[in-house]
VOBA-1610 file (N, C-alpha, C; in pm, whole numbers, padded with zeros to 5 digits, always signed):
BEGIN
Unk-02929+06472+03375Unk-02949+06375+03267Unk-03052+06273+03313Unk-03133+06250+03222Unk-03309+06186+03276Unk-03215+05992+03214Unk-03268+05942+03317Unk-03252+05783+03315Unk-03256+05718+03133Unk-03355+05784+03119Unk-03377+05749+02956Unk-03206+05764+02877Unk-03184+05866+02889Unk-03099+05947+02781Unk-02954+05849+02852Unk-02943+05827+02949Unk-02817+05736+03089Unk-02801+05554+02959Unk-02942+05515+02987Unk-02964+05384+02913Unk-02913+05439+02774Unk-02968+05540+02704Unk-02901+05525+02561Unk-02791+05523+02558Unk-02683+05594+02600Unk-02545+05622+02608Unk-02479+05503+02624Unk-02566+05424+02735Unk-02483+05277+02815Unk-02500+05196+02690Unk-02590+05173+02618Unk-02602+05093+02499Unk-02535+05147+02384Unk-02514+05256+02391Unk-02373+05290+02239Unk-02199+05266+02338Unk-02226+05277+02408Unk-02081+05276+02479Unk-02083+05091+02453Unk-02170+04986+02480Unk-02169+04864+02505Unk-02126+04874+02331Unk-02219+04912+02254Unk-02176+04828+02107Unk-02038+04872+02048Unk-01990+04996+02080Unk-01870+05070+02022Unk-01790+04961+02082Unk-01781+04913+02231Unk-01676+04848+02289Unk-01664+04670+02215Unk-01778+04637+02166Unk-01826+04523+02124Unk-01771+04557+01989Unk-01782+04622+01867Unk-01725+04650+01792Unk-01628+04609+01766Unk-01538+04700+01871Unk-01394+04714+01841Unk-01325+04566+01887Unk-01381+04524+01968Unk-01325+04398+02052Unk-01355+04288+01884Unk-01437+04280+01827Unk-01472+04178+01771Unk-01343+04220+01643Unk-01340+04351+01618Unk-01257+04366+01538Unk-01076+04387+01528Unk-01043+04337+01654Unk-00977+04328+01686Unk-00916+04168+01719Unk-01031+04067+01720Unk-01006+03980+01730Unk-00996+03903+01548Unk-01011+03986+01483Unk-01067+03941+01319Unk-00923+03989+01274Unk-00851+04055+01364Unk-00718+04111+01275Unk-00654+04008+01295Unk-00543+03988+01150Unk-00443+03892+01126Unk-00327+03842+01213Unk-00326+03761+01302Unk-00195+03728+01339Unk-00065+03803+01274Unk+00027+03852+01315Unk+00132+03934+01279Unk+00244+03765+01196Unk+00260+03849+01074Unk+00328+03760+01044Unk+00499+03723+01089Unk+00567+03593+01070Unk+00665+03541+01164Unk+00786+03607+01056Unk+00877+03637+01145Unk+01011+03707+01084Unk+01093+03631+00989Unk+01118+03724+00841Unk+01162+03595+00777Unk+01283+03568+00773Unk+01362+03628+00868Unk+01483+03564+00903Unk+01478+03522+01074Unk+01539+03319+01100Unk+01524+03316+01209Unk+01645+03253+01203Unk+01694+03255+01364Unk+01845+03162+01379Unk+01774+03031+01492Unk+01828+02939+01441Unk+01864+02803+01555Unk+01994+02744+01543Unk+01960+02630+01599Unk+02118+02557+01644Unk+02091+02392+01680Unk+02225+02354+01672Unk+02224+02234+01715Unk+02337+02194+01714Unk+02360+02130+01849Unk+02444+02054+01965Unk+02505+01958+01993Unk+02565+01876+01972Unk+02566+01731+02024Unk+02702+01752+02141Unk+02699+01685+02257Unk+02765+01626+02365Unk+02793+01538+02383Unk+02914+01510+02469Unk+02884+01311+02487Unk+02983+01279+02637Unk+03024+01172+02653Unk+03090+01173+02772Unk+03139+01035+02706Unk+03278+01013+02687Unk+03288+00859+02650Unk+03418+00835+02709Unk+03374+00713+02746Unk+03499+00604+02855Unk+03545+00475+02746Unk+03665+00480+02712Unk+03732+00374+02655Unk+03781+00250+02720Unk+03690+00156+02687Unk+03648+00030+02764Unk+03777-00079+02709Unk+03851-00022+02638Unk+04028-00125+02590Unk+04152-00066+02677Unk+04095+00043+02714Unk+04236+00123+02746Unk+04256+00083+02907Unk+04326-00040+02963Unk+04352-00065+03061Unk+04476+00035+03104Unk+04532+00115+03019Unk+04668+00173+03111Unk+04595+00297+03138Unk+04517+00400+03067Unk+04517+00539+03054Unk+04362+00535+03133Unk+04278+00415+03149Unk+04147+00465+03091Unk+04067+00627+03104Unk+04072+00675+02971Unk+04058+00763+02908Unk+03929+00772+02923Unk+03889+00877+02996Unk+03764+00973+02974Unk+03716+01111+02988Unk+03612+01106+02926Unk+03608+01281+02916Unk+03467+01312+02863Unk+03448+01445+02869Unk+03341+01495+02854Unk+03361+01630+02737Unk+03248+01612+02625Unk+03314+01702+02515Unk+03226+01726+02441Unk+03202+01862+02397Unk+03115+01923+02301Unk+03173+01874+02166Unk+03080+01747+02065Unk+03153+01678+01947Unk+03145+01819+01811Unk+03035+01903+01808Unk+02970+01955+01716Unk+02889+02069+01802Unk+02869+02150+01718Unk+02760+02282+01712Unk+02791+02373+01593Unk+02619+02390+01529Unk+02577+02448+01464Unk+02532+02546+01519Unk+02498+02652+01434Unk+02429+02731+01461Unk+02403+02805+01322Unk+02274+02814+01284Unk+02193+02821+01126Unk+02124+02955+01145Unk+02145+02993+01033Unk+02076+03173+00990Unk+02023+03147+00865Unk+01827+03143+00911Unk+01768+03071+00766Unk+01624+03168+00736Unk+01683+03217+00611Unk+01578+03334+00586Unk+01456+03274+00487Unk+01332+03262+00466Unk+01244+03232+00427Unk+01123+03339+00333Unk+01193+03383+00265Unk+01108+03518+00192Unk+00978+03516+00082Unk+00906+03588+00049Unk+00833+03518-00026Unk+00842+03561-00154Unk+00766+03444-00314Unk+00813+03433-00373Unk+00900+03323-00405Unk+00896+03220-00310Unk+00989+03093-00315Unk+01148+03136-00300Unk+01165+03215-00266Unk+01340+03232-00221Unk+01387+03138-00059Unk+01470+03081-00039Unk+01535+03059+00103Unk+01689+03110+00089Unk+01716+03129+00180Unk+01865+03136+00223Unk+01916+03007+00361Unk+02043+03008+00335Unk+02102+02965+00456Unk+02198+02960+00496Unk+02242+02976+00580Unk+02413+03007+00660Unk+02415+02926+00747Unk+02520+02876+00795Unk+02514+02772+00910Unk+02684+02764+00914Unk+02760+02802+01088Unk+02851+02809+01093Unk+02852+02690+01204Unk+02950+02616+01176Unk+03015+02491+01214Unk+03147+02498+01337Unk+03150+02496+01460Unk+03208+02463+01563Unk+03212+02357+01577Unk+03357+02287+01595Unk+03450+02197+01570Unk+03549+02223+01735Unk+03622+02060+01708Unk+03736+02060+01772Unk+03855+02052+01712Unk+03972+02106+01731Unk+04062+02080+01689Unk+04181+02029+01723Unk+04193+02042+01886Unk+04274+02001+02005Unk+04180+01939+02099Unk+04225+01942+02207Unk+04140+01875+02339Unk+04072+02017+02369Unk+04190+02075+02368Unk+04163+02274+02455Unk+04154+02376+02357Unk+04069+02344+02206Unk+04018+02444+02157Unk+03961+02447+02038Unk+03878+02564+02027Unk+03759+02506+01896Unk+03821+02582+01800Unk+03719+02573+01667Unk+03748+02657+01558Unk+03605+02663+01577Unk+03595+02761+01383Unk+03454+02753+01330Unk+03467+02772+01188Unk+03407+02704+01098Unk+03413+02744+00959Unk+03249+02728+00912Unk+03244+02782+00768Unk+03070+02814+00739Unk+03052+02662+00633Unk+02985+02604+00710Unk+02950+02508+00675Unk+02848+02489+00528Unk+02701+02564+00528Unk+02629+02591+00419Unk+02616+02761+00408Unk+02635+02808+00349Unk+02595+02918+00275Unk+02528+02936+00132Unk+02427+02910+00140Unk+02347+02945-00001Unk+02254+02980-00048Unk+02162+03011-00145Unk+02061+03061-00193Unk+01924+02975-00247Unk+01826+02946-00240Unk+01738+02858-00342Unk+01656+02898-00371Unk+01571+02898-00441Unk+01481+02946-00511Unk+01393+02805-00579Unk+01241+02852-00530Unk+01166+02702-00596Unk+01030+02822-00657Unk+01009+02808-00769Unk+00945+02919-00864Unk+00760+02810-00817Unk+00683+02882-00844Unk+00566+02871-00787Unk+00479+02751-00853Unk+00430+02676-00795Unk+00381+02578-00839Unk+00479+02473-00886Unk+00612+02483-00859Unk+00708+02397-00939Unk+00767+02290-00861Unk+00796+02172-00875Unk+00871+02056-00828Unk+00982+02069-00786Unk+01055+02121-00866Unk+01205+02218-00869Unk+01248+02258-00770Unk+01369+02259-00724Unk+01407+02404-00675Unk+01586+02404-00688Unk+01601+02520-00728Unk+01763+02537-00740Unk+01820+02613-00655Unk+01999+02555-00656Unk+02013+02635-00515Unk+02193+02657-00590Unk+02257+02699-00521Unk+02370+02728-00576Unk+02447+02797-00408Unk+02567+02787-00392Unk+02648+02805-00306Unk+02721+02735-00234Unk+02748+02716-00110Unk+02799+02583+00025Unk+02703+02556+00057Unk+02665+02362-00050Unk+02511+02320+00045Unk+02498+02201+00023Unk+02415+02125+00086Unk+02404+01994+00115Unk+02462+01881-00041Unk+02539+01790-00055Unk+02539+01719-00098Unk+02423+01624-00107Unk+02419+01556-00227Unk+02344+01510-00241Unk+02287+01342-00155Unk+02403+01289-00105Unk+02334+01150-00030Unk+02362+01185+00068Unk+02450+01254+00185Unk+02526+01231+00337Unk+02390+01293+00417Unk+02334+01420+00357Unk+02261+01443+00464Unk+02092+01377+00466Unk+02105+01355+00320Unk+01974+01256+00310Unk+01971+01120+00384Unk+02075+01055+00386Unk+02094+00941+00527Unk+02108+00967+00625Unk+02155+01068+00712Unk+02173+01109+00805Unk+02009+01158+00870Unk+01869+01218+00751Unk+01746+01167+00804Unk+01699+01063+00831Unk+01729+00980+00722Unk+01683+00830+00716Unk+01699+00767+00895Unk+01898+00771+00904Unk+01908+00695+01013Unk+01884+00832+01141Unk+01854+00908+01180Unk+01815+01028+01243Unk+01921+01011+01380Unk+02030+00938+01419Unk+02097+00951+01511Unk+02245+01003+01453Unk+02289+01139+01382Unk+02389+01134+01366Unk+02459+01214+01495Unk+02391+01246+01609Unk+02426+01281+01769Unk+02595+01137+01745Unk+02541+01003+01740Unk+02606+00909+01729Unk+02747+00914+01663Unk+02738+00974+01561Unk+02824+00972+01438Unk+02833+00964+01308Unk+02928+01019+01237Unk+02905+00994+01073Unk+02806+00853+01038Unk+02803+00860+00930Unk+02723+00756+00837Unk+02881+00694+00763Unk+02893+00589+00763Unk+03002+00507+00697Unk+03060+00542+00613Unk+02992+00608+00513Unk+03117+00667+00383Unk+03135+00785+00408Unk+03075+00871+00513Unk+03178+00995+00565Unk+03244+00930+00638Unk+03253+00839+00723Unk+03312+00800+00865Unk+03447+00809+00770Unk+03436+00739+00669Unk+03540+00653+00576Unk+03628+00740+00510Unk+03601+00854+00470Unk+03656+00928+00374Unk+03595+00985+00231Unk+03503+00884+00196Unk+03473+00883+00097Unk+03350+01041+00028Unk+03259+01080+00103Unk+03191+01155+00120Unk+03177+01267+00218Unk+03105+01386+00198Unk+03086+01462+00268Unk+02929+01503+00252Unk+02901+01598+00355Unk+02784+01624+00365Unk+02746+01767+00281Unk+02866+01817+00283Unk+02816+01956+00219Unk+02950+01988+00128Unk+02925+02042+00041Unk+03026+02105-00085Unk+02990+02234-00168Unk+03120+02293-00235Unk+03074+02398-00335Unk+03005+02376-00455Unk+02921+02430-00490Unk+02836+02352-00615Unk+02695+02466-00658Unk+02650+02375-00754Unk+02507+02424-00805Unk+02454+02306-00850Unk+02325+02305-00809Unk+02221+02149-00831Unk+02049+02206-00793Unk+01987+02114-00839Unk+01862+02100-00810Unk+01800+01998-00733Unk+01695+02023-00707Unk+01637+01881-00636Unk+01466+01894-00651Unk+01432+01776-00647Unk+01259+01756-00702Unk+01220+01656-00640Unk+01104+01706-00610Unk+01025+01571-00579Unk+00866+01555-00604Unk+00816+01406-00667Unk+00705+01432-00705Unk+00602+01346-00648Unk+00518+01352-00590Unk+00424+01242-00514Unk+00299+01254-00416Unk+00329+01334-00341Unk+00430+01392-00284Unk+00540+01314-00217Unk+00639+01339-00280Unk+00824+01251-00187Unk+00809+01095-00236Unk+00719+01091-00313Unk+00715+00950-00351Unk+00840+00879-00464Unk+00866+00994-00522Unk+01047+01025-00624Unk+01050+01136-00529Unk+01198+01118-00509Unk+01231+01282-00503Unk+01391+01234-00531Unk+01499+01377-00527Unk+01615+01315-00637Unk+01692+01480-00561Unk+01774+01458-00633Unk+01919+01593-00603Unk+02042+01555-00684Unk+02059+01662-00736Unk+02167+01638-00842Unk+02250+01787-00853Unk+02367+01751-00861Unk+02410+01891-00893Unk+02588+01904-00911Unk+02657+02022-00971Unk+02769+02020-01037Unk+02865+02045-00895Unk+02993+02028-00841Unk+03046+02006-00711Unk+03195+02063-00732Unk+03286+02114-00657Unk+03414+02162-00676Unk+03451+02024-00643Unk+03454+01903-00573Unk+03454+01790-00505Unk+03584+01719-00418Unk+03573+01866-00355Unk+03716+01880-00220Unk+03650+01885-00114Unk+03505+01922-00115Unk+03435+01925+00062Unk+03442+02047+00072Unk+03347+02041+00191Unk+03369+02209+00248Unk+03506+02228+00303Unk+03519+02184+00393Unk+03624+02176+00486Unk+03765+02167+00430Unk+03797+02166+00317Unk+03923+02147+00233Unk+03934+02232+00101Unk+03856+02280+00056Unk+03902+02411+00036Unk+03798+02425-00113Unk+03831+02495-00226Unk+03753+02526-00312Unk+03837+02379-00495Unk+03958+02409-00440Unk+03989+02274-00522Unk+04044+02375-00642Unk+04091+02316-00753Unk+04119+02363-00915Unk+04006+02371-01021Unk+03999+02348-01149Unk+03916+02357-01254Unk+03807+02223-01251Unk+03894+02142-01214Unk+03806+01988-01183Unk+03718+01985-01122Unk+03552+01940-01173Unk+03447+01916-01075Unk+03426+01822-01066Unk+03298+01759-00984Unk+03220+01648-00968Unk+03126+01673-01002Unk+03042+01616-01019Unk+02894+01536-01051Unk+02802+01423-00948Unk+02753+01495-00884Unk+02698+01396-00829Unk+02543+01390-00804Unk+02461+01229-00781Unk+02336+01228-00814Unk+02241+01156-00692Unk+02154+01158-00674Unk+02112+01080-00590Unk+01908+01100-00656Unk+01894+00949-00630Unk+01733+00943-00680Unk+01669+00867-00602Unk+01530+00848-00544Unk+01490+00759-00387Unk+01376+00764-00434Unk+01287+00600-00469Unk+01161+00569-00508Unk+01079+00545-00414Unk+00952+00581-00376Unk+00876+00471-00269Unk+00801+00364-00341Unk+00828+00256-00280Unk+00723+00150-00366Unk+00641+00130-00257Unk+00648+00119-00152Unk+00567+00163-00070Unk+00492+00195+00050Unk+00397+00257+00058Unk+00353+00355+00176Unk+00365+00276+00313Unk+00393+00393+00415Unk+00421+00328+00562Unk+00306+00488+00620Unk+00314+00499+00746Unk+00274+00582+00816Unk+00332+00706+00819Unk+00459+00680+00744Unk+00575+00812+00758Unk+00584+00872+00620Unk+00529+00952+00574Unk+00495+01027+00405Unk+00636+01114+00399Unk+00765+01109+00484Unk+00809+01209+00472Unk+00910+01137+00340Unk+01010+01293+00304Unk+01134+01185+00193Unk+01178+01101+00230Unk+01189+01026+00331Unk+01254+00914+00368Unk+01199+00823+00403Unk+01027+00870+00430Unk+00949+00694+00493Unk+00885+00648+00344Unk+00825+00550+00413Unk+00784+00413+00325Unk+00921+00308+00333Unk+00891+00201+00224Unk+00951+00100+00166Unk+01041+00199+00031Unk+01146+00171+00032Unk+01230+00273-00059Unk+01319+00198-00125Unk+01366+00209-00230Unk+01488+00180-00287Unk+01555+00335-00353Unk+01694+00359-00324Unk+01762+00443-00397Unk+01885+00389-00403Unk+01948+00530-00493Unk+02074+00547-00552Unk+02126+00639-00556Unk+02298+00632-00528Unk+02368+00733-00558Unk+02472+00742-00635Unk+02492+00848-00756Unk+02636+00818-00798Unk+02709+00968-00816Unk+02853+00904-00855Unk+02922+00994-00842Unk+03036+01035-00921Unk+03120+01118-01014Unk+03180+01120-01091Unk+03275+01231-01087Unk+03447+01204-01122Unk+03470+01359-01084Unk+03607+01340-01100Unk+03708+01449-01095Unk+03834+01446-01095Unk+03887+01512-00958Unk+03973+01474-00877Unk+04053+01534-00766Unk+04142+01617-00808Unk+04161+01744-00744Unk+04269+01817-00770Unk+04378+01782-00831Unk+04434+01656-00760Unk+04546+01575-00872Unk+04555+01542-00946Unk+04433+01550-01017Unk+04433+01443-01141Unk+04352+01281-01129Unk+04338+01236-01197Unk+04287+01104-01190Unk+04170+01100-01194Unk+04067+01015-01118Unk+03960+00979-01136Unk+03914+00960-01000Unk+03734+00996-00965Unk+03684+00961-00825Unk+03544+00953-00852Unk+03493+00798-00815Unk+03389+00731-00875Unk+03362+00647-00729Unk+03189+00708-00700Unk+03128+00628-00601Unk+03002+00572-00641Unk+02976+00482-00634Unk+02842+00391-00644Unk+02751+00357-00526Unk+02614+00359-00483Unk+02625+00321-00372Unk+02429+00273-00432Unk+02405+00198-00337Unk+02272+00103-00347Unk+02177+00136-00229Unk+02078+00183-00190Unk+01975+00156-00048Unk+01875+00089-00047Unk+01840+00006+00026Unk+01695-00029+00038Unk+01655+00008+00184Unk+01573+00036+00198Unk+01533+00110+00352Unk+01384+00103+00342Unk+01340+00108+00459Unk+01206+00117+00567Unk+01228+00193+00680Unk+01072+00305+00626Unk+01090+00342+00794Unk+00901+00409+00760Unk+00874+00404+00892Unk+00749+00407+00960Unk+00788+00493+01067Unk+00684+00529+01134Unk+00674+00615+01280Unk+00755+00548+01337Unk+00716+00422+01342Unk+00801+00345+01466Unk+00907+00253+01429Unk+00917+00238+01301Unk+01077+00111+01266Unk+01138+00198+01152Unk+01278+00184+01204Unk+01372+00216+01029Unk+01443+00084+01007Unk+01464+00075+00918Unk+01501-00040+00861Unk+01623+00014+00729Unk+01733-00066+00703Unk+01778+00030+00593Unk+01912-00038+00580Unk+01969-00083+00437Unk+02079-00140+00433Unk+02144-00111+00307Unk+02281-00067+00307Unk+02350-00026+00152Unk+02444-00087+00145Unk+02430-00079+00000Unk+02646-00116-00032Unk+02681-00047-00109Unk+02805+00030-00169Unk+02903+00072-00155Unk+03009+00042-00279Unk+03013+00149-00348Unk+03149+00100-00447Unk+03240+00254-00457Unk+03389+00252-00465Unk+03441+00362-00409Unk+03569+00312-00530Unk+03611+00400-00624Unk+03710+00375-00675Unk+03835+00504-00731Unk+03910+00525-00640Unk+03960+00655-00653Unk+04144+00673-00729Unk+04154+00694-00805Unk+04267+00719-00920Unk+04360+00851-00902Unk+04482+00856-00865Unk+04557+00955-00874Unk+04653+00965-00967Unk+04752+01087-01013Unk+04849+01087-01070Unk+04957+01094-00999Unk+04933+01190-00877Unk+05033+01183-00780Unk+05073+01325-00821Unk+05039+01403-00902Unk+05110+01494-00922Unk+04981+01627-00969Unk+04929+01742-00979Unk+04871+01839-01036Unk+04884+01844-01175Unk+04985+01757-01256Unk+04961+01810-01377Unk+04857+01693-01444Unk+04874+01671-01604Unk+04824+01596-01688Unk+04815+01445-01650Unk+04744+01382-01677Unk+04748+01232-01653Unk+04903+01159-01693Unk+04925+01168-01816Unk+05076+01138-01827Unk+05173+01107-01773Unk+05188+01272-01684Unk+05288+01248-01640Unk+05360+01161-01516Unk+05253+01122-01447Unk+05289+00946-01358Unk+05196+00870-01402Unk+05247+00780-01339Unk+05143+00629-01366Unk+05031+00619-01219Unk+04919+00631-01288Unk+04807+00664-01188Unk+04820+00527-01090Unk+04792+00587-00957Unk+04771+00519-00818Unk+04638+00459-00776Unk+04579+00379-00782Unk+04465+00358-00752Unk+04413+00309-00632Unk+04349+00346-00578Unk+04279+00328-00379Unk+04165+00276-00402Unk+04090+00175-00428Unk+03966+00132-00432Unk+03925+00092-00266Unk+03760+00102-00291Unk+03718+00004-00140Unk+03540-00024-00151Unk+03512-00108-00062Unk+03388-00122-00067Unk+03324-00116+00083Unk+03194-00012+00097Unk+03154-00029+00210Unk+03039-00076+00216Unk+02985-00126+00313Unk+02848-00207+00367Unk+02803-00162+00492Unk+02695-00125+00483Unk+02570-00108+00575Unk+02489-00082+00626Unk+02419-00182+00728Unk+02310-00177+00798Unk+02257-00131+00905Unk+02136-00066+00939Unk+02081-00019+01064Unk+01953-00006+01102Unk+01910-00029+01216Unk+01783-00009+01247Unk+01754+00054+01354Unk+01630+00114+01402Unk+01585+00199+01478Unk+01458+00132+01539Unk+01420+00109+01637Unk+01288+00094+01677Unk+01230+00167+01845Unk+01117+00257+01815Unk+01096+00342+01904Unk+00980+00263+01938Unk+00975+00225+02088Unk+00888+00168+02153Unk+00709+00224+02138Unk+00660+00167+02169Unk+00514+00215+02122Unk+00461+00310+02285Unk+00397+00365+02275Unk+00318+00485+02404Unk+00460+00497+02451Unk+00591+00531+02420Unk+00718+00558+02463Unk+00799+00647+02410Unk+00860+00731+02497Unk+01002+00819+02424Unk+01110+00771+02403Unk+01137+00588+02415Unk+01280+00553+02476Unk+01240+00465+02288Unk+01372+00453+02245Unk+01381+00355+02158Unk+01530+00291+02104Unk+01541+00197+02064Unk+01706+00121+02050Unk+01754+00112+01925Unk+01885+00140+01910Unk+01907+00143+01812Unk+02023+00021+01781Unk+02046-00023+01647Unk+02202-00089+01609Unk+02256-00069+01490Unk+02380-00059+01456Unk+02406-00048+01335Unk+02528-00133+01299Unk+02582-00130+01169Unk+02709-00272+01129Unk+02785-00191+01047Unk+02858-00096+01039Unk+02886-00085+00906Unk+03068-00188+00885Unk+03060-00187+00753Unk+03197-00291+00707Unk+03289-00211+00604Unk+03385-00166+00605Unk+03491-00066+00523Unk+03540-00184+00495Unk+03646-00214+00373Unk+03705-00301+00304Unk+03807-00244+00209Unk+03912-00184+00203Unk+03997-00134+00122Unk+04049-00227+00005Unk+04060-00196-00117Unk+04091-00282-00208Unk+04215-00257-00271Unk+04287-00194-00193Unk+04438-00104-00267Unk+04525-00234-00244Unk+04487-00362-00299Unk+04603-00426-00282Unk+04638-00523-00163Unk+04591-00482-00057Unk+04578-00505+00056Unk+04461-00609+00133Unk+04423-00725+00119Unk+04274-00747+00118Unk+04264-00794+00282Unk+04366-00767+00352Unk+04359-00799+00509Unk+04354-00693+00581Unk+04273-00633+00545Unk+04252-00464+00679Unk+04117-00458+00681Unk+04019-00545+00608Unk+03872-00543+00680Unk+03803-00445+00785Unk+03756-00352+00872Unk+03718-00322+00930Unk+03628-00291+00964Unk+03538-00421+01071Unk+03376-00418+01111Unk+03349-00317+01255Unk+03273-00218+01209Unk+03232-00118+01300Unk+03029-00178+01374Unk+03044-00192+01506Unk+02941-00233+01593Unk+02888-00105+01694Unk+02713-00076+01700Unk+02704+00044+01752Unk+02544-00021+01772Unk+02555-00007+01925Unk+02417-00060+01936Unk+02387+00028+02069Unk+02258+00088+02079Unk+02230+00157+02251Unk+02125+00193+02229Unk+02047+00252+02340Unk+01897+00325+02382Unk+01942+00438+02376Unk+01790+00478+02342Unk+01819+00665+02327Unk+01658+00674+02411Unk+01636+00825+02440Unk+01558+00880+02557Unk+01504+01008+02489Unk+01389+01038+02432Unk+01341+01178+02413Unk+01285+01282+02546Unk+01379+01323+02589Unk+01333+01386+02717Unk+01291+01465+02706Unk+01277+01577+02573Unk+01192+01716+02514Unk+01221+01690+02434Unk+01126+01733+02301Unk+01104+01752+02175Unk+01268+01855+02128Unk+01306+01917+02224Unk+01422+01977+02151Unk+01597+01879+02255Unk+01505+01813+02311Unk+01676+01751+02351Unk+01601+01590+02401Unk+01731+01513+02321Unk+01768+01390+02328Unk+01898+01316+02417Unk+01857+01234+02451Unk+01988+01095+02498Unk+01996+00966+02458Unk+02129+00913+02462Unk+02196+00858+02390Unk+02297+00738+02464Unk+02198+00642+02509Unk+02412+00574+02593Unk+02383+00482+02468Unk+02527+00471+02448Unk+02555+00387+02304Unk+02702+00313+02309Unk+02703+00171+02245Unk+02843+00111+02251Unk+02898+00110+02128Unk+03010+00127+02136Unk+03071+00146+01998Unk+03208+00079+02021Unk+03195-00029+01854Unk+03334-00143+01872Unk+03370-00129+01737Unk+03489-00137+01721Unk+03589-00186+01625Unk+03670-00301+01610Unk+03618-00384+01488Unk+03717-00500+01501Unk+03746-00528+01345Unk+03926-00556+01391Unk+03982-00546+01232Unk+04069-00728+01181Unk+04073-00700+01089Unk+04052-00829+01035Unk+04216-00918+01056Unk+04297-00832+01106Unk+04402-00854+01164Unk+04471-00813+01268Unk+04517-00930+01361Unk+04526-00891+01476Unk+04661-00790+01483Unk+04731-00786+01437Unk+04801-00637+01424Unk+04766-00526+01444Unk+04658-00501+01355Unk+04576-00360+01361Unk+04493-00354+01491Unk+04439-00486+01519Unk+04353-00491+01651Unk+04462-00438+01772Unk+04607-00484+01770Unk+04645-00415+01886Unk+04678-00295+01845Unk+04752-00245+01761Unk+04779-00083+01722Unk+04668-00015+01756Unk+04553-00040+01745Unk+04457+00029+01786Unk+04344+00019+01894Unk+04418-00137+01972Unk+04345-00124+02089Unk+04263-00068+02175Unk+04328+00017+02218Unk+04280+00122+02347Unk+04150+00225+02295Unk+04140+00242+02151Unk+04007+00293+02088Unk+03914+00229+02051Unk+03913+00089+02033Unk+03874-00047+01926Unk+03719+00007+02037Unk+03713-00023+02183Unk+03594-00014+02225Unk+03544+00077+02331Unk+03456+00136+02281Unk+03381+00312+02370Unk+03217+00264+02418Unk+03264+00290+02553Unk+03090+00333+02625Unk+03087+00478+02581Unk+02963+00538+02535Unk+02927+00696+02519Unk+02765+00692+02559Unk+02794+00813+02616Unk+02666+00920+02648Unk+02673+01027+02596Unk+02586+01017+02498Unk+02519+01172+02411Unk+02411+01209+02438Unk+02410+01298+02376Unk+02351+01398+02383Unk+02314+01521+02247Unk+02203+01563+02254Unk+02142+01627+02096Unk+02074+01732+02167Unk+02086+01838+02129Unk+01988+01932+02218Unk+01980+02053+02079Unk+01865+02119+02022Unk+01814+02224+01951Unk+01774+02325+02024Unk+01780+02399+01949Unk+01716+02554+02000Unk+01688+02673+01880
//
């Protein structure tokens, strides 16, 4: 083979290889699986700072999730998410926390969802104040709310997130308590920005919302929540304070209203919290107030809840947490009956995957 004919070959072998390389680099990224699972964690370690006889401490997995969330196209989602719990000191359960379907049709504001799924205010505050590693938000702490229920609702938002809203029809027993009788709820929630901060998400800016709530309990009667927000939050400050109207009616019995003379449990809760994450920093402090107030008659059981500590972003998927947490009740009765819990040092912990 003469040198000539060597060079031609070397120059089709160079472009074929050049070719393919270029066309190979032009092919599409493989698209991502549309079903993926994660999770999430919280830990803590807490020492009870009243309990001079026992002092009580321990170390304890509070929560774990773990979510199965399919993303198809066409605007469909799914989601499953099974809930690990304690139930003793020495052993867990698990029940399915959300299970449901949504669908947001193309180009639309909309989206509807139907199954076991978020209520409409618990988990929307629970972004706002972003430490629920910490603990409920006050009107779950309280009784009054839950985060997730059986139902069908929608939710919209238009601005972008500048309104956005959730509304939807509720069995209104909770997940965790079962599916309930013929009686539903109603419940609503609507969140304005007036205005802009650095944080465009549903929950930043300057905000005012609302939530309400309407419904019958398995027993009979009546269950009516009101609640007010004004909040701020930015990259770096949340700001955010509510109140609270809770008015709940029984018969005492499954049948007709009639047949007893309805029981009534009223209460009012209050509160406030803030967040501020240091600037060129992962560390930022938090405090919060909330105030329960029972109105059944009773107007001396007050109870002011105090929660103030630093938190630590040590990876984007895990957080820390030392935090103080106090209870003080408006009579010293209750203050000793419940002493030995009234005040907790904790170390948490938040970790995803």
């Amino acid at each position: 083979m003469n040198s000539s004919l060597r060079r031609a070959l070397g120059v089709a072998a160079v472009a074929v290889a050049t070719r393919t390389g270029a066309l190979v680099a032009q092919a599409p990224a493989p698209a991502p699986p549309p079903v993926s699972v994660s999770g999430v964690v919280f830990t803590q370690a807490l020492y009870q700072l009243t309990d001079t006889l026992n002092h009580i401490n321990r170390f304890d997995i509070t929560r774990a999730y773990i979510n199965v969330i399919g993303k198809f196209s066409g605007g469909l989602y799914t989601r499953v998410t099974a809930d690990i719990y304690n139930i003793t000191d020495s052993s867990r359960a698990y029940r399915i926390k959300y299970a449901y379907v949504a669908y947001t049709p193309a180009k639309s504001p909309l989206t509807f969802k139907i199954g076991e799924m978020h209520t409409p205010w618990v988990e929307w505050e629970d972004a706002m104040w972003d430490y629920r590693m910490q603990g409920t938000s006050a009107m779950d702490r309280n009784g009054y709310l839950s985060s997730s229920d059986f139902g069908a609702g929608v939710d919209g938002k238009w601005g972008p997130d500048k309104v956005n809203f959730q509304v939807g029809l509720y069995n209104g027993e909770n997940y965790n308590k079962g599916t309930g009788d013929q009686r539903k709820d109603g419940m609503a929630r609507v969140s304005v920005r007036v205005r802009d901060s650095d944080d465009s998400s549903r929950v930043g800016g300057l905000r005012v919302s609302a939530y309400g709530q309407y419904g019958k309990p398995t027993t009979g009667g009546e269950r009516q929540r009101w609640l007010g927000m004004v909040s701020y939050r930015s990259k770096q400050l949340t700001l955010a304070a509510e109140a609270a109207i809770a008015r709940d009616s029984t018969t005492g019995t499954a049948g007709p209203p009639v047949v007893a003379a309805l029981a009534r449990k009223n209460g009012h809760v209050y509160s406030a919290f803030g967040v501020y994450k240091f600037t060129k920093s992962k560390a930022a402090v938090i405090a919060r107030v909330d105030i329960f107030h029972p109105q059944s008659g009773n107007t001396t059981d007050k109870q002011t809840r105090i929660i103030a500590g630093v938190s630590y972003q040590i990876h984007p998927n895990w957080r820390l947490l030392l935090d103080w947490d106090y209870v003080n009740y408006q009579t010293d009765a209750l203050n000793t009956t419940n002493g030995p819990t009234r005040s907790q040092a904790l170390f948490q912990t938040q970790f995803t995957f």
